[in-house]
One Martini backbone bead per residue (centre of mass of N, CA, C, O) as a GRO file, in nm:
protein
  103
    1UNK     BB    1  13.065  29.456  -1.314
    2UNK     BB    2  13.027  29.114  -1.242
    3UNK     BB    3  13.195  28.873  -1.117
    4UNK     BB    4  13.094  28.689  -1.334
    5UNK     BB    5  13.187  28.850  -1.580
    6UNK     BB    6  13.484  28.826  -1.513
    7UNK     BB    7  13.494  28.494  -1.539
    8UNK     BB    8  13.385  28.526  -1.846
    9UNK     BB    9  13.602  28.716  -1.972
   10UNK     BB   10  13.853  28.541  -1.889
   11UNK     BB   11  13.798  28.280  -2.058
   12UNK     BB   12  13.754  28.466  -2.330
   13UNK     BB   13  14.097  28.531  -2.305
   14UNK     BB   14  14.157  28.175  -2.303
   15UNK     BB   15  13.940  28.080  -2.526
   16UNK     BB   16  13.830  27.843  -2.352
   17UNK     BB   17  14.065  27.665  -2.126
   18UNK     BB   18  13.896  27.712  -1.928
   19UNK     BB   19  13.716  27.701  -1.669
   20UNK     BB   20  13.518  27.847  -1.456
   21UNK     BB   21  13.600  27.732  -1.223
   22UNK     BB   22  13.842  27.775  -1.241
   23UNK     BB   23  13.886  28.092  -1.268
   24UNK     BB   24  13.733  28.123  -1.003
   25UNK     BB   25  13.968  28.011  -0.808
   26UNK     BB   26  14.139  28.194  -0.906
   27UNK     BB   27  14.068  28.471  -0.856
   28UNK     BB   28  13.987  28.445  -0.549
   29UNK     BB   29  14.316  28.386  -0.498
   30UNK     BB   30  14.395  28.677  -0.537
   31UNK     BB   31  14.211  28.813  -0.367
   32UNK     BB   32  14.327  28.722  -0.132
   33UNK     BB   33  14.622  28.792  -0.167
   34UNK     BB   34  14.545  29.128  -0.173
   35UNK     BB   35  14.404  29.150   0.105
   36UNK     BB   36  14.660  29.015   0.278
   37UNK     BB   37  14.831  29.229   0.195
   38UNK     BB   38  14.624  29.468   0.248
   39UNK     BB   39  14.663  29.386   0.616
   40UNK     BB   40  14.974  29.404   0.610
   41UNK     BB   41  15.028  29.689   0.489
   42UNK     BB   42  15.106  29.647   0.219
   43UNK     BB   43  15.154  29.683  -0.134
   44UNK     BB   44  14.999  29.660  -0.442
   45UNK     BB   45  15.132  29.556  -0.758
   46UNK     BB   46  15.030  29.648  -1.111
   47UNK     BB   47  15.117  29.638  -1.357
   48UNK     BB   48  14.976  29.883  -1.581
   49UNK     BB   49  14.758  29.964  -1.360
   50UNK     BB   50  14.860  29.968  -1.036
   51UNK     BB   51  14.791  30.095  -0.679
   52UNK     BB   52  14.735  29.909  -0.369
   53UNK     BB   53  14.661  30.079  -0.043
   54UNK     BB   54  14.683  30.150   0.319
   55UNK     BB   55  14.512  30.372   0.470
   56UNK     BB   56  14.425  30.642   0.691
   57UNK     BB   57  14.177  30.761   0.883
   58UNK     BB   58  14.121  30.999   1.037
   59UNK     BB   59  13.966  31.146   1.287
   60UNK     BB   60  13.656  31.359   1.372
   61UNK     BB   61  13.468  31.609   1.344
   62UNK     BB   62  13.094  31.641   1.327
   63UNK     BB   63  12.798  31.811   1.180
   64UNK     BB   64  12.472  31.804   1.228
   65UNK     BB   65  12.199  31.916   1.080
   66UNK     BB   66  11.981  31.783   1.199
   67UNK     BB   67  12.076  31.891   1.504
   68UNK     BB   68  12.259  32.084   1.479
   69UNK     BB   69  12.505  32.117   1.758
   70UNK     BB   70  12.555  31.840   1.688
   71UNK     BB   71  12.862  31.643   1.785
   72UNK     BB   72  13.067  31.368   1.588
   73UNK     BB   73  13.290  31.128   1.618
   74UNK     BB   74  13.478  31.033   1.393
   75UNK     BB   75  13.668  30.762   1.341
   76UNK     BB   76  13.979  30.572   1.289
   77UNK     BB   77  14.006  30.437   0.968
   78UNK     BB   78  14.075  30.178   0.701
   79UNK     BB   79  14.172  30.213   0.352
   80UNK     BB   80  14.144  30.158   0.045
   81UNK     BB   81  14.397  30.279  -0.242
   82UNK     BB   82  14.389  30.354  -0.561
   83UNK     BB   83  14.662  30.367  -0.807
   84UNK     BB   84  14.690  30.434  -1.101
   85UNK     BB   85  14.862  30.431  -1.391
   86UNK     BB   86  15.039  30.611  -1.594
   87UNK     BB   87  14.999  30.405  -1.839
   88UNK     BB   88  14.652  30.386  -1.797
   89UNK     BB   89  14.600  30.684  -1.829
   90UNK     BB   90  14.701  30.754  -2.112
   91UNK     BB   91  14.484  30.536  -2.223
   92UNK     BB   92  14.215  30.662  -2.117
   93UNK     BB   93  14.300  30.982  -2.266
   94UNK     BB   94  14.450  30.865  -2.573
   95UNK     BB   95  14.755  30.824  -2.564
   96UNK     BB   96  14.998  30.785  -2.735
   97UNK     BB   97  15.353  30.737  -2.752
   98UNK     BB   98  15.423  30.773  -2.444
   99UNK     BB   99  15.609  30.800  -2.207
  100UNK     BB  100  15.774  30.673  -1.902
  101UNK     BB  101  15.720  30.461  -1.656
  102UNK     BB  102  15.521  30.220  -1.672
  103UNK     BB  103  15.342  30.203  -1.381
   0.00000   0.00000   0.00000
């Protein structure tokens, strides 16, 4: 899906009650939100859908295969990792009436 798709799905789920522009500026608005949240470190939740939250990947040694013995320092780099909800992955598997933490 892309970005424009997006913001046609959401005009759809609210009846087309908002134009696209606003719809357009709300999500802007929310990913802003979110991009500045996991650059301050904290993780951002989503209710019934995920956690997105900023890890480190360590530094490490590679060798090039094409290049045989040659050993090439990867810096460490910051990630963003999203880990889906309890309840959204029983919805993925097709789990019905399951209990859990529902988040």
């Amino acid at each position: 899906m892309r970005y424009m798709d997006l913001v046609k799905s959401v005009q759809r789920q609210v009846r087309k009650r908002l134009s696209y522009r606003i719809v357009d500026t709300i999500l802007r608005a929310c990913f802003a939100v979110i991009a500045r949240t996991l650059e301050q470190g904290e993780p951002v939740y989503i209710p019934e859908f995920g956690r997105f939250e900023m890890t480190t990947a360590r530094s490490r040694m590679v060798v090039s295969n094409l290049e045989g013995e040659a050993r090439y320092e990867v810096p460490e780099r910051r990630r963003v990792r999203f880990v889906p909800s309890a309840a959204w992955v029983r919805r993925l598997n097709g789990e019905r009436g399951s209990t859990g933490d529902g988040g």
